[in-house]
N, C-alpha and C positions, 0 to 999 in steps of 0.2 A: 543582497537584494537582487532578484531578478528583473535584470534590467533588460529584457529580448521582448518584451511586449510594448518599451519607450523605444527602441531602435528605430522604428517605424512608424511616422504617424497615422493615425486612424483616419488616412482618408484617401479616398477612390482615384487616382490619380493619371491608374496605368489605363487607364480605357481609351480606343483609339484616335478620338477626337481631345483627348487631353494632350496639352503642351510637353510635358514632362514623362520621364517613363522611371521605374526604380532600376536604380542597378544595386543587385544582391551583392556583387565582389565590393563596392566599394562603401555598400550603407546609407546612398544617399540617392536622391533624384537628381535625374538628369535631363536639361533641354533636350527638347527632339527638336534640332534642327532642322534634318529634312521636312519632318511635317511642320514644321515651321514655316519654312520655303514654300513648300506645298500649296500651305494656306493662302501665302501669301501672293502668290502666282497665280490662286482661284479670285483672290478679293476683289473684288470691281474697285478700279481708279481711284473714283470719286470718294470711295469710303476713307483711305489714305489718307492722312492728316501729317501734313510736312510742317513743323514750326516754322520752321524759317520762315516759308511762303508766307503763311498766316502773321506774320513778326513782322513783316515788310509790309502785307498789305495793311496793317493799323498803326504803318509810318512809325513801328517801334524800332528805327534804326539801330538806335545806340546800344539796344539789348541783345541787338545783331550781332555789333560791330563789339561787345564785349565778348560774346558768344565762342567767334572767330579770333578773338586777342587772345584765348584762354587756349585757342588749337594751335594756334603760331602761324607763321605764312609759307612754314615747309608741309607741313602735312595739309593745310588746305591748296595747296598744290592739285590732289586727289580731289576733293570737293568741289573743282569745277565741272567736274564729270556727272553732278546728280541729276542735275538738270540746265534748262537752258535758261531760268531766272538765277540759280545759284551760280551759274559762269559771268551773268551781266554784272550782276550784284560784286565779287568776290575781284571781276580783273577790271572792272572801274570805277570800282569803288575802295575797296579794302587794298588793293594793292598798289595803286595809286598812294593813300594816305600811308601805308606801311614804309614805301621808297620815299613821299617827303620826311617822315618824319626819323629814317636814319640819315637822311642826310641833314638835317635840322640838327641834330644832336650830337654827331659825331661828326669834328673837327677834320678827322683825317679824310673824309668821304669830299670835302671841299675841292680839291685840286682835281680827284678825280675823276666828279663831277662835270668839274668845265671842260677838263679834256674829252670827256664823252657825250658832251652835250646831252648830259641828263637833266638838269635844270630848264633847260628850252624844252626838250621833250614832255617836262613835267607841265610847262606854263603853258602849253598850241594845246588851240580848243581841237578837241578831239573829230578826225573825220573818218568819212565810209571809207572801207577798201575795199576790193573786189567783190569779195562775196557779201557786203552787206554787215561785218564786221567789223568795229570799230579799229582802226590801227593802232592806237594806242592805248587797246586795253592790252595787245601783246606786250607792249614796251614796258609798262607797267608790271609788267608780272616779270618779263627781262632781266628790268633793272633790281626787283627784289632777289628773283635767283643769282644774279651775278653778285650783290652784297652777300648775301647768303654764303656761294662758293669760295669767297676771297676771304671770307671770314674763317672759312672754315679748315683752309689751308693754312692762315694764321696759324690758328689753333692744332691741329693735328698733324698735316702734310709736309713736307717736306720741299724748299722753295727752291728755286732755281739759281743753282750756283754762276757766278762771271766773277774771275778774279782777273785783276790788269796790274802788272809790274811798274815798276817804278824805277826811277835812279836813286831814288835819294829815302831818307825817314819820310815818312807818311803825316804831315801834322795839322794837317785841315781840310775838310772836303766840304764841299757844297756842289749840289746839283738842281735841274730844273727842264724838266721835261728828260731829254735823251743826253744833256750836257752836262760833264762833270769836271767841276775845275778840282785840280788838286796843289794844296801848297806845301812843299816841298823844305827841309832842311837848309838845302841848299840856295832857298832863296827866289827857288823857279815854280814858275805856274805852269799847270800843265791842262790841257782841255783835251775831255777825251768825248768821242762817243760812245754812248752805250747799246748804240743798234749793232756798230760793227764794233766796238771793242778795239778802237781803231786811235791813236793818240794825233789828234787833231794839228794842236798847236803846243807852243811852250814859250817860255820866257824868264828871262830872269827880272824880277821887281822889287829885290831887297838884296842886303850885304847878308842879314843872317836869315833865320829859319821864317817860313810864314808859317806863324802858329796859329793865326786862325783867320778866316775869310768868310766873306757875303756876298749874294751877289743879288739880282734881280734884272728886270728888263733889259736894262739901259746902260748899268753899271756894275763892276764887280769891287769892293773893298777890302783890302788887306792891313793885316797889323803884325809886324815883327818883331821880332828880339832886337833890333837895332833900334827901338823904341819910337820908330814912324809907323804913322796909321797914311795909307796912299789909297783914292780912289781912281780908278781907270776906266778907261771908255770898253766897255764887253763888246761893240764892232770894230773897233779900230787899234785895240790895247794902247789905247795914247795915256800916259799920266795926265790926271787932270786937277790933281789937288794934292798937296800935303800937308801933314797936321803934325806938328813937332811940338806936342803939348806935355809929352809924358818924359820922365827922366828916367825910368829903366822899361824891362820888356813889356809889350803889350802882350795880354794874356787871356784877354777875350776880347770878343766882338759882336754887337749883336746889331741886326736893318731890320727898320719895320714901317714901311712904310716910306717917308720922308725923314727920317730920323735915325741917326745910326749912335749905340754907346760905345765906349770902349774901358776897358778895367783895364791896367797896373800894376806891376809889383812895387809902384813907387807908391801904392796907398791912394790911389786918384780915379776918378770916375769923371770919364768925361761925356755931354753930351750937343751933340751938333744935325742939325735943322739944315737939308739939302737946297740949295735954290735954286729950281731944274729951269728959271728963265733965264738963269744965267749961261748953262750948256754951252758950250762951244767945242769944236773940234780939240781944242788942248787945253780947256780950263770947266771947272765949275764951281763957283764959289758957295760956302759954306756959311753958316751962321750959329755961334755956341750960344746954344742955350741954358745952359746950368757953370756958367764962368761960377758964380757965388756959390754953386752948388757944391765943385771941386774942390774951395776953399772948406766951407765949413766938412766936407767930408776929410777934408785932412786934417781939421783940427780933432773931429771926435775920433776919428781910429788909431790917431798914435802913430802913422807911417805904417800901419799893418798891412800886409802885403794882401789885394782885390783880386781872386783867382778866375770868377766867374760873374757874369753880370747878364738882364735881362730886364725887360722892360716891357709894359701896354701902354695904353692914352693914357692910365692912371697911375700907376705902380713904377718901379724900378725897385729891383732886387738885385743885392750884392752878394754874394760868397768870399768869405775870408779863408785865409790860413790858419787861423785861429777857433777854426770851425764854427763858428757863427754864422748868421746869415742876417742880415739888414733890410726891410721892406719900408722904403720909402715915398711918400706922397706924392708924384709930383707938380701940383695945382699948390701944394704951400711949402712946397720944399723944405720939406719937415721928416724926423724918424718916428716912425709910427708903429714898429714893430721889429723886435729882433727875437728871432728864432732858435733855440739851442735843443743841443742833440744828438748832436753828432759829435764823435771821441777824437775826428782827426781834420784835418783840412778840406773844406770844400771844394773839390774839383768840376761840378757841373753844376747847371741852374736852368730851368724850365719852368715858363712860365703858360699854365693851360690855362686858360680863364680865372677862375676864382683857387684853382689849387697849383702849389710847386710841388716841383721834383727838383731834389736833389742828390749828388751822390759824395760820395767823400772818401779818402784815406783810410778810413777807418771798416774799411769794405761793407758797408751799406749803402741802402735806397732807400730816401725816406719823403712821405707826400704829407706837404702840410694846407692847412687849411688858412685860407689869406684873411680874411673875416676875426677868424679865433685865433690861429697864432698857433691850434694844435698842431700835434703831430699824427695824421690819421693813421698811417700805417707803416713798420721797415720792414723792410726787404731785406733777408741776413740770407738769402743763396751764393751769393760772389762770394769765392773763396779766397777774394785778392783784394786788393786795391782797386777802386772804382774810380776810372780816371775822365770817363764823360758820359752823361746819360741824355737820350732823349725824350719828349712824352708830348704826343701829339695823338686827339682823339680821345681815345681806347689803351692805347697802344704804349706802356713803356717799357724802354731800352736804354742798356748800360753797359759799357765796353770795362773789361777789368784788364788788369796786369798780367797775366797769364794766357792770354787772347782769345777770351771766350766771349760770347754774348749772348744777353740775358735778356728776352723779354718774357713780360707780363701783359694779359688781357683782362685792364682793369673795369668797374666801373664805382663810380665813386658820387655818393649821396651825400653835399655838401653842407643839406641841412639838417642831417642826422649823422654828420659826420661819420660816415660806413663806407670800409673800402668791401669789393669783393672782386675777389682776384677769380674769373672764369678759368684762365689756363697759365701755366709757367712754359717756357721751353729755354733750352740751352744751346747753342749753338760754338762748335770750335770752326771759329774764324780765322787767328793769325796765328804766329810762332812768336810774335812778338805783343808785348802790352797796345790794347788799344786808345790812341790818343784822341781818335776823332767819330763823330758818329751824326747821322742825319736818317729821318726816316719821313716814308707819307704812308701811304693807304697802299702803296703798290708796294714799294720794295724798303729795306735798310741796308745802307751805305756807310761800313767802316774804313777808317784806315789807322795802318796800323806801321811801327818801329822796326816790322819786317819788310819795310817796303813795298806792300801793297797795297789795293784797297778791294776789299769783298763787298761785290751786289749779293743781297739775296733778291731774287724778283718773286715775289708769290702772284702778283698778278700774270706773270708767265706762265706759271707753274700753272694757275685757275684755266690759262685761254688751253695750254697742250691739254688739261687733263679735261676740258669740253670739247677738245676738238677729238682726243680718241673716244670717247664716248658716244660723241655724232657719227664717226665712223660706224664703230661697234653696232650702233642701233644700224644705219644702212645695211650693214653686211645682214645683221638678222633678216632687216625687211628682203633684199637680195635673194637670201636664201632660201625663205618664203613664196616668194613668187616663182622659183623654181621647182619649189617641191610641188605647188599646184598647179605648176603648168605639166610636170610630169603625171601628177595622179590622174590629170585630166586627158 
């Protein structure tokens, strides 16, 4: 079949007021841009028909604001540029709602939120600044770029290493803002800073190792192998309580609020209710509230050794050695859920709202769903034993035997039970297994059996790699003005 008279459609195309022109080498027609351009630069204004504008003036917002959900709030970055309704529209509107609602959704954005006063910047009615534009449509579009950039480092870049020496095994970290207490083998605390990387204080507050600590405003708590749990004054380091409830090591520790647990290898879960009017220079009394709770947990576990524990206003989750895991009620102090899955001992427990993280022995990471009881996704990257994981946000991390760490950028659909994992990365942190691990939006905090503890800071990483950027542009604009003060 002679197929050279279909190649071509039978129709008049190429004439110079037509859009399109044929090209012979490639068999098809082709936009003409230029005269496209052309056209477009003769058209009168008014002829111009811009949706958007038209979308806005029939108060069709929301077909707006899907419009712009479908470009995302990187590439309409550019689209403030089309006009001066699509700027008003786009940075006080869209990006505004865009900044609430990462921070609405994403757990990790919380802390860093109030240190940057982006919640008050979010709630002040918005006023003029100089020229007549509002001040905080910039902040608005700010605070999405800077989520954006920190995400993004997450994800791809490479974070800003701080490692600080130690005397002793590395077996519990907690930080809070620039202050990093670490507890030590040896039974000492150490408070470092992380502006200067500078070891503040130290002390000794056990016979044996502190294997894991809390801390917060006011106070900081410890639990050790010599099976005391001590809270301490965090300005004074005065002891202000001890709790001699457990018969062998204390093996976690979790504060939330008013309320701190503690887990056992003696098989015991203990939980105790702070009562800050009692505060004094060297005291502050306590109040156990789950006394009958510890009881009947010893009856049903058999003495089975509690490796990890965690807890909200509703829930309290246990991790065994026996690989189990226990989700209990606690309004009727009842077992309402045990969990299995895992091949080896549970070593970590994190509780995000309606889903856990666990890790275990058996070198996975696995997130279950607190509702159903499933298991929504494992994690089989660690090539070792997974000896703590944490999962705050978006964001989980797990420190394995071999001294590597492992996050993942999860997001997870808890009523369609669907994890999806955006990005993996790896990181070689210690020489030694990681025993301790804490993370937020800014940075992640291990310590590790080599006697250190590694910062990664990606939100350092974000400020150096805006601030060469800010440079770079200067130097262009710089350059700029030179070359046309010479041509001139």
């Amino acid at each position: 079949m002679d197929r050279s008279k279909y190649s071509r459609p039978q129709i008049n195309l190429t004439r110079d007021d037509r859009l399109m022109t044929w090209n012979p080498s490639l068999n098809i027609y082709k936009v003409n841009r230029f005269h496209l351009l052309e056209l477009g630069s003769q058209r009168d204004k008014e002829v111009r028909f811009d949706l958007v504008e038209q979308l806005l003036q029939f108060n069709m917002i929301h077909v707006v604001e899907n419009i712009f959900g479908y470009v995302g709030h990187v590439s309409t970055l550019d689209c403030t540029r089309v006009s001066r309704l699509w700027y008003d529209f786009l940075c006080a509107h869209m990006f505004k709602r865009w900044a609430e609602n990462s921070l609405q959704h994403d757990a990790s954005l919380k802390e860093l939120a109030l240190k940057k006063k982006w919640l008050d910047q979010l709630a002040t009615a918005t006023q003029e600044g100089p020229n007549g534009d509002p001040q905080d449509n910039l902040i608005y579009r700010q605070i999405c770029c800077g989520i954006h950039e920190l995400r993004e480092v997450w994800r791809y870049r490479e974070p800003k290493n701080k490692r600080l020496h130690c005397d002793s095994f590395v077996l519990s970290v907690a930080f809070q803002g620039q202050s990093l207490f670490c507890g030590l083998n040896s039974g000492v605390i150490q408070l470092w800073d992380l502006d200067w990387n500078a070891k503040k204080r130290e002390q000794e507050v056990h016979e044996k190792g502190v294997k894991c600590l809390e801390i917060n405003d006011v106070i900081f708590i410890t639990g050790s192998y010599d099976c005391f749990v001590k809270i301490w004054s965090r300005s004074k380091w005065r002891q202000l309580n001890t709790i001699s409830l457990h018969s062998d090591s204390i093996w976690d520790l979790k504060l939330h609020m008013d309320t701190f647990a503690t887990a056992s290898l003696d098989g015991t879960i203990t939980m105790s209710l702070i009562d800050w009017s009692t505060l004094q220079d060297d005291s502050l009394e306590i109040t156990m509230t789950l006394q009958k709770h510890v009881w009947r947990l010893r009856t049903l576990v058999d003495n089975d050794l509690v490796s990890s524990v965690d807890f909200d206003e509703r829930l309290l989750i246990a991790g065994y050695e026996d690989s189990r895991i226990d989700v209990w009620e606690l309004a009727a102090q009842e077992l309402v859920l045990t969990l299995r899955g895992h091949n080896g001992g549970v070593t970590g427990l994190q509780l995000n709202g309606s889903v856990i993280a666990s890790g275990s022995y058996d070198g996975t990471v696995r997130l279950w769903s607190v509702s159903s009881g499933h298991c929504l996704r494992v994690f089989i990257e660690p090539d070792n034993f997974v000896r703590c994981v944490a999962f705050l946000g978006n964001y989980l991390a797990c420190g394995d035997f071999s001294g590597l760490l492992h996050v993942w950028d999860v997001r997870v659909q808890v009523d369609s039970e669907q994890v999806q994992v955006g990005s993996y990365r790896q990181f070689p942190g210690h020489k030694g297994h990681v025993v301790s691990l804490q993370i937020d939006a800014q940075r992640i905090v291990s310590g590790s059996r080599d006697k250190t503890v590694l910062i990664l800071d990606f939100w350092a990483k974000m400020v150096d790699h805006c601030k060469r950027r800010k440079e770079l542009s200067d130097n262009a604009t710089s350059r700029g003005r030179v070359s046309r003060f010479l041509r001139s």
